[in-house]
C-alpha positions as CSV (number, residue, x, y, z in Angstrom):
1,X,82.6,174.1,118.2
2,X,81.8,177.4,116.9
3,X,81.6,176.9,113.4
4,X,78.9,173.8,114.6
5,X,76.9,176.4,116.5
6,X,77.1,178.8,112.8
7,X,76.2,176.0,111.0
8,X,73.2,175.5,113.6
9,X,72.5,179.4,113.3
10,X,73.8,180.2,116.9
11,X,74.4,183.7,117.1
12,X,78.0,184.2,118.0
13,X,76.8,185.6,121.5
14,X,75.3,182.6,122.2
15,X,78.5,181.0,122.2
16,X,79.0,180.3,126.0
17,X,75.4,179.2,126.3
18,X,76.0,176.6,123.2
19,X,79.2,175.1,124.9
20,X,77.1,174.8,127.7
21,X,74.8,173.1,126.4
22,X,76.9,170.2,124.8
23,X,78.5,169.5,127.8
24,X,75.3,169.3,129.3
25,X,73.7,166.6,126.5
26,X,76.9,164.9,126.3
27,X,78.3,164.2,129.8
28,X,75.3,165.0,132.3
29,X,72.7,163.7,130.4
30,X,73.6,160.2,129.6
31,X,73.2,160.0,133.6
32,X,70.3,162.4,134.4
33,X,67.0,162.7,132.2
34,X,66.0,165.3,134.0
35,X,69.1,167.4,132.9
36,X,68.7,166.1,129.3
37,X,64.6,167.1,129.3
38,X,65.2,170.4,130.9
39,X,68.4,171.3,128.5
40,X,66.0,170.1,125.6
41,X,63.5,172.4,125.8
42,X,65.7,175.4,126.6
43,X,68.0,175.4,123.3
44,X,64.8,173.8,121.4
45,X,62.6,176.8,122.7
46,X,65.0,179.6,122.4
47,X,66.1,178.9,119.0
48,X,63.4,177.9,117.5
49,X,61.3,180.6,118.3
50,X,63.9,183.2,117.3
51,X,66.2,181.7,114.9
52,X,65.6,182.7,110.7
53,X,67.9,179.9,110.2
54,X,66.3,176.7,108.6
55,X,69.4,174.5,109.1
56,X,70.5,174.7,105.2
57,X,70.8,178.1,104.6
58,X,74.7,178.5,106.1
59,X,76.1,175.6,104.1
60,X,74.2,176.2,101.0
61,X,75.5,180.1,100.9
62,X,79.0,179.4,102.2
């Protein structure tokens, strides 16, 4: 999972947080929206606001 989260451009200290989150999308969600809308907008909002990241970069440079 952590190289998914590098390739994402989770900072390693975010790693909990990103665990947390897939368990969330992928085995609460399926059964809750409200869980899936809520865990949405908290990795969409956090990361996009202060990743540099644009999704390429780490597999074009590797």
């Amino acid at each position: 999972m952590q190289v998914i989260a590098t390739v994402l451009g989770i900072p390693p200290d975010d790693g909990d947080r990103f665990r947390v989150w897939v368990h969330d999308m992928l085995e609460v969600a399926p059964t809750d929206v409200n869980v899936a809308i809520a865990t949405l907008l908290d990795f969409s909002g956090t990361y996009r606001s202060t990743s540099s990241v644009d999704g390429w970069s780490p597999v074009t440079t590797s």
